[in-house]
C-alpha positions in Angstrom: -24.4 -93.0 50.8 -27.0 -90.6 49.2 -29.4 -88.7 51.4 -33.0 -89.5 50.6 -35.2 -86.4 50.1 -38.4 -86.5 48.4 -40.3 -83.5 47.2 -43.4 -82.9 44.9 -43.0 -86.5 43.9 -39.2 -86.6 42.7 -36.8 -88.7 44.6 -33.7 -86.7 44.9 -31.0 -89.2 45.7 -32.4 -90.8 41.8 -31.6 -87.6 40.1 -28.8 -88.1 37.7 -25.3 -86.4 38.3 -23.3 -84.4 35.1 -20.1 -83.6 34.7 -19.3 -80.5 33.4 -18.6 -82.3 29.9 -22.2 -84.8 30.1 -24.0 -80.6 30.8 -22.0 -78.9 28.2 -23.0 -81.6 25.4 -26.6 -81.7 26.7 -26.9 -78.1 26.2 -25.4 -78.2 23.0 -28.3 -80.5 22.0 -30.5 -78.5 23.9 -30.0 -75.4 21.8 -30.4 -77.2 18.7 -34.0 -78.2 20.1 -33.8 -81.5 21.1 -36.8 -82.1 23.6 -35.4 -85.3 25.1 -32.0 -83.8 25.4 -33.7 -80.5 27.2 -36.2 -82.9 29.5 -33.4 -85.0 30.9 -31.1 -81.7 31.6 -33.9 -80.3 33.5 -34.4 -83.8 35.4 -30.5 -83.6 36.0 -30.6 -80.2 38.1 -33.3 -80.7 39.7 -31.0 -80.6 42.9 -30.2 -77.4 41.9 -33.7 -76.0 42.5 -33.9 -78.4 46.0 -30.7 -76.0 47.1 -32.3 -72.9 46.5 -35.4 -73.8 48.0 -33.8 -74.8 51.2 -33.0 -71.0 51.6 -36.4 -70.0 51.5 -38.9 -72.5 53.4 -38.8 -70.3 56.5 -41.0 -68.1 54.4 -43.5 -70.2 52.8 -45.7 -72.8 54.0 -45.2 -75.1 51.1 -41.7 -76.0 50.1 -43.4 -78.3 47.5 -44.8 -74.9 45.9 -41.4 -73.0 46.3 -40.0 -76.1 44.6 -42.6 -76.0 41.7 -42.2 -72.4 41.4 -38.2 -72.8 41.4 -38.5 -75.7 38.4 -40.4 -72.8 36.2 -37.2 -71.0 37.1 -35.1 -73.5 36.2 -36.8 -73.7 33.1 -36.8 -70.1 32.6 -32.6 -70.5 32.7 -32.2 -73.3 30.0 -34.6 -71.8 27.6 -32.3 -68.1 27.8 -28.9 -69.4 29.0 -26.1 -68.6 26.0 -23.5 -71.2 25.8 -20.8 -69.2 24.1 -20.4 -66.8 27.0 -18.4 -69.7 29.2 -19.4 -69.8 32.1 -21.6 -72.8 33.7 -24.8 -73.1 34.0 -25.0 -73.2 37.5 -23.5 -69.6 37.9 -26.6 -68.3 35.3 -29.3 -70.3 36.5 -29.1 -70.0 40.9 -30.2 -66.5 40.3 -33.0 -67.1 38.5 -34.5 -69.7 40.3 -34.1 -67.5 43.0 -35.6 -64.9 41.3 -38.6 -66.3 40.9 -39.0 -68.1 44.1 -38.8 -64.4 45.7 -41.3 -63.2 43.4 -43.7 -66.0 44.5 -43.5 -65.2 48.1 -43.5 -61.6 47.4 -46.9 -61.7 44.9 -48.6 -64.2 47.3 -48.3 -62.3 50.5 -51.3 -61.0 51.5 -50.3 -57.3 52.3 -49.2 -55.4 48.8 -45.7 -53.3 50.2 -44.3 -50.8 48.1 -40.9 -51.4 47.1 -40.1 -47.8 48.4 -40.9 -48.9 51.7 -39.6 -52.5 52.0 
């Protein structure tokens, strides 16, 4: 049975499931600028940006912003993600989902800290 888990709207256990083969085509057609191709690969790892949020919704108040924030991530990742280089998508886009999730939370606290002395 699929857990239920709605955020911002988007009910996860709905979210279509690739496999690697379904991804690697879909990027294919992504690259070559297929919109509908792109719209429904972002759809399709949505659950990828749900797992990184959970690792950072001790630190915000919203997850539903950490999520938003982490889909202009995912974004980020299949606009700049290089299919001849081999490796999955996953492995290229975790880090910069994360990356800009901890951006958020670091440019919406209220005290500025130098990186120096963080």
């Amino acid at each position: 049975m699929r857990r239920k888990i709605v955020i911002c709207g988007v009910d996860t256990s709905c979210l279509p499931r690739f496999t690697a083969k379904e991804s690697a085509n879909l990027l294919v057609r992504v690259k070559s600028g297929d919109n509908a191709a792109r719209e429904k690969f972002v759809y399709g790892n949505l659950r990828l940006v749900l797992s990184v949020v959970q690792r950072y919704t001790h630190r915000c108040d919203s997850p539903d912003d950490l999520f938003q924030i982490g889909c202009v991530g995912l974004i980020k990742a299949v606009e700049n993600f290089d299919v001849s280089h081999g490796v999955r998508f996953s492995t290229y886009a975790v880090p910069m989902i994360a990356g800009e999730i901890r951006r958020y939370i670091r440019e919406s606290n209220s005290l500025r800290v130098s990186r120096g002395i963080r």
